[in-house]
C-alpha positions as CSV (number, residue, x, y, z in Angstrom):
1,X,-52.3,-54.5,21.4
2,X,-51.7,-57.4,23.4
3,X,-49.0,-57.6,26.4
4,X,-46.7,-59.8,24.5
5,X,-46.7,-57.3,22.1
6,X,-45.9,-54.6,23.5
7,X,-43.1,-56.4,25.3
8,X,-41.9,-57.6,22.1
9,X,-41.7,-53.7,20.8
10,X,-40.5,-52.8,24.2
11,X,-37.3,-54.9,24.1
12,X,-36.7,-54.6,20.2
13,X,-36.8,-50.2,20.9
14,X,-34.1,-51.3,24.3
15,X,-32.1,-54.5,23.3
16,X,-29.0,-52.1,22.2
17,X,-29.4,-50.0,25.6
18,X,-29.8,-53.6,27.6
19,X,-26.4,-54.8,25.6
20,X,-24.5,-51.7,26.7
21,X,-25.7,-52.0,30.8
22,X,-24.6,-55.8,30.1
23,X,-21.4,-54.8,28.4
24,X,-20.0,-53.1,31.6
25,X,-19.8,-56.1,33.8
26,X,-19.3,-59.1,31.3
27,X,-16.7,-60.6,28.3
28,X,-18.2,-59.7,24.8
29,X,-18.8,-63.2,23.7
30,X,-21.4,-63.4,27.2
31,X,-23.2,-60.2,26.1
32,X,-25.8,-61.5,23.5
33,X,-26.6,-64.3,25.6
34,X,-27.6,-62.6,28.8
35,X,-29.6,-60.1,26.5
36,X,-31.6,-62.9,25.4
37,X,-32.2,-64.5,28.4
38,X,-33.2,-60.9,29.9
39,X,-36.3,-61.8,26.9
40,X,-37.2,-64.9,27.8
41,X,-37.1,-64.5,31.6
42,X,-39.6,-61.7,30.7
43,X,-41.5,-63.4,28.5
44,X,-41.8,-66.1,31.0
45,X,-42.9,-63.9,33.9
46,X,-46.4,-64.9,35.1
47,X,-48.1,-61.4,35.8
48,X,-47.2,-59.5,32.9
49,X,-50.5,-57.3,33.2
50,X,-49.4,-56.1,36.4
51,X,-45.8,-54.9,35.4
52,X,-45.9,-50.8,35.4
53,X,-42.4,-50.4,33.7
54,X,-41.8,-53.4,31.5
55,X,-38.1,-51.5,30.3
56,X,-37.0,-51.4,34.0
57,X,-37.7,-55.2,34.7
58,X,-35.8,-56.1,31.4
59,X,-32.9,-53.5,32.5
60,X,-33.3,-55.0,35.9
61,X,-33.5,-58.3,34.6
62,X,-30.3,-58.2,32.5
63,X,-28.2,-56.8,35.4
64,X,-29.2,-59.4,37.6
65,X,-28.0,-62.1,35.2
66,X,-24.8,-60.1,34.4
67,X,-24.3,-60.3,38.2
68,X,-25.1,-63.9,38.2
69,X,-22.3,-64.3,35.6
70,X,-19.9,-62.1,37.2
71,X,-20.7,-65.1,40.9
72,X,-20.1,-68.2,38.8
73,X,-17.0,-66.6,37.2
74,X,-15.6,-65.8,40.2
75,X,-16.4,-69.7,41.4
76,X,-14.8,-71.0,38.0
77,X,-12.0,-69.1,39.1
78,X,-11.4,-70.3,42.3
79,X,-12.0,-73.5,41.2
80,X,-10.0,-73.3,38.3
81,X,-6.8,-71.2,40.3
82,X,-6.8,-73.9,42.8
83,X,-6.4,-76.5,40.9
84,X,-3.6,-75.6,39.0
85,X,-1.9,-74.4,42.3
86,X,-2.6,-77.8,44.1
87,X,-1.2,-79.6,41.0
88,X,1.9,-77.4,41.1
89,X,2.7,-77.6,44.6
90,X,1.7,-81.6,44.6
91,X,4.6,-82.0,41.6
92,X,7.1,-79.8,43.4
93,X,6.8,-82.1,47.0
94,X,6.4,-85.9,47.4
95,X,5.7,-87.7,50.5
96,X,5.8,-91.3,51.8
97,X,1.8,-90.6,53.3
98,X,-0.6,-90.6,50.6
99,X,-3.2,-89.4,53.2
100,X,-1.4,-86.7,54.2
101,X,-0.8,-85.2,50.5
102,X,-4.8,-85.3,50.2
103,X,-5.4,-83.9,53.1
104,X,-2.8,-81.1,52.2
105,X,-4.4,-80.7,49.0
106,X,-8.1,-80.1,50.4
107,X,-6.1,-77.2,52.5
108,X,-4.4,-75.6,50.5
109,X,-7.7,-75.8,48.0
110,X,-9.2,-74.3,50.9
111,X,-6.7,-71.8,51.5
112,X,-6.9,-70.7,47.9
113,X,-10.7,-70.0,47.7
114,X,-10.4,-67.7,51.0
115,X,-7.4,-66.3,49.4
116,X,-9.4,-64.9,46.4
117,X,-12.3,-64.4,48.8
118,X,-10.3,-61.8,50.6
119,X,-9.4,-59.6,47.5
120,X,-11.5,-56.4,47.5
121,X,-14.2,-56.5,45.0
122,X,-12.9,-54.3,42.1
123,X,-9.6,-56.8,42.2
124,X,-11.2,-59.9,42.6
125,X,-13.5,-58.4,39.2
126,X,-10.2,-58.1,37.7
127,X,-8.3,-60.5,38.1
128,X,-11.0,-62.9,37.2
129,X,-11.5,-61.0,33.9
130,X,-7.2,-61.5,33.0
131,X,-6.7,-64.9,34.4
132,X,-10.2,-66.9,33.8
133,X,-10.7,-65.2,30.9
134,X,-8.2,-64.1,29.8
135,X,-9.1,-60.5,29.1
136,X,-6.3,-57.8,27.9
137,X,-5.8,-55.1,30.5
138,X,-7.2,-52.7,27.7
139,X,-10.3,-54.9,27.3
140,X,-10.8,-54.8,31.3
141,X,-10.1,-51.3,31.5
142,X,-12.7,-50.4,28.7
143,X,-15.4,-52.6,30.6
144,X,-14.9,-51.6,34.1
145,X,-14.1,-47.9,33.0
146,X,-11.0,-48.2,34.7
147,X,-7.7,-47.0,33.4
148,X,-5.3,-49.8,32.4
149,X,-2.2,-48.7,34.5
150,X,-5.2,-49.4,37.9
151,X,-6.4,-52.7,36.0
152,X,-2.4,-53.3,36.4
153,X,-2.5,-52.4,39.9
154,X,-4.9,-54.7,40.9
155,X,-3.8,-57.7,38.8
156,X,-0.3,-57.0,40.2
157,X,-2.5,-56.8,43.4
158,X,-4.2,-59.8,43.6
159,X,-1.2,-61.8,41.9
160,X,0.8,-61.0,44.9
161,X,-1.5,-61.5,47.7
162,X,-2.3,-64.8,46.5
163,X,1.2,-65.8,45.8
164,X,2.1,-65.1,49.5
165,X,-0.8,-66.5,51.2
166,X,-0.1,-69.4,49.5
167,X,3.7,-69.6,50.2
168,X,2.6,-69.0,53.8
169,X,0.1,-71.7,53.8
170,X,2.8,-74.0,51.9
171,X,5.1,-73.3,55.0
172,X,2.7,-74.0,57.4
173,X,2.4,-77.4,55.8
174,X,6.0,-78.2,55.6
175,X,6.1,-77.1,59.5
176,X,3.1,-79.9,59.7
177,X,5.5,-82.8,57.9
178,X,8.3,-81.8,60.3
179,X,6.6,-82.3,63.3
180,X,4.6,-85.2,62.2
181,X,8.2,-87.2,61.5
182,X,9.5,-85.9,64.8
183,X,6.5,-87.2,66.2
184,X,6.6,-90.4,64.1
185,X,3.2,-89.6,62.9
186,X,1.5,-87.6,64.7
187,X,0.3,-84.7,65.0
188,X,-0.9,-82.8,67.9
């Protein structure tokens, strides 16, 4: 039997055990694709012959680009959060100094990524699972093995520690308009 059988049989006997590692750290509609790609990236690896445990590299394999997932997620998220936070705020103030909006914008984009940054881990996990994709508490409970009232917690959690470092960075801002007027300009 050649390598690229037994590889074959190998992942067809643990594709369902691959899908349920996978399943605890990703949304449902990301599962079947990272299972896949667990194949190919095995398929692809150049010293097949010298693998002793072909199940443990695909097992290995899959979590790795679950974990992947679960980074650029988290970026999306940031990404995503800020924006909407920067558009809000922008809509809610207006200045005569164009410069100084952008500049206020890249901070408190800034501020936002550290803000998320600074949630623990198991937060951070959740709240990107209920506000980038949109994930029921049940559905983040079930996949983290969590129960739903501490997936609340922690969206409640992360809600409010990024709702007041970001009204604390907002003040700090406005404190940085004041004295720029008093100062007819500039800041020190």
């Amino acid at each position: 039997m050649t390598i690229d059988n037994q590889i074959n049989e190998i992942f067809a006997s643990c594709k369902s055990i691959i899908a349920r590692v996978v399943s605890r750290m990703v949304p449902p509609h990301e599962i079947e694709d990272i299972v896949q790609e667990t194949y190919v990236r095995v398929c692809k690896f150049q010293r097949k012959n010298q693998i002793s445990n072909h199940r443990a590299l695909m097992l290995s394999t899959a979590r790795n680009l679950a974990i992947d997932y679960i980074k650029r997620a988290e970026t999306r998220l940031s990404t995503s959060t800020e924006e909407g936070w920067i558009e809000t705020l922008a809509s809610q103030e207006s200045s005569e100094d164009p410069s100084y909006d952008k500049v206020a914008s890249d901070e408190e984009f800034a501020l936002f990524c550290e803000v998320v940054r600074q949630l623990p881990q198991q937060c951070r996990r959740v709240f990107v699972l209920k506000k980038v994709y949109g994930f029921s508490q049940r559905e983040i409970a079930e996949k983290l093995e969590l129960s739903e009232s501490t997936v609340e917690k922690h969206i409640a959690k992360g809600m409010k520690h990024c709702v007041l470092h970001m009204l604390q960075g907002r003040d700090d801002r406005e404190e940085g308009k004041s004295q720029k007027r008093r100062s007819g300009g500039h800041v020190s």
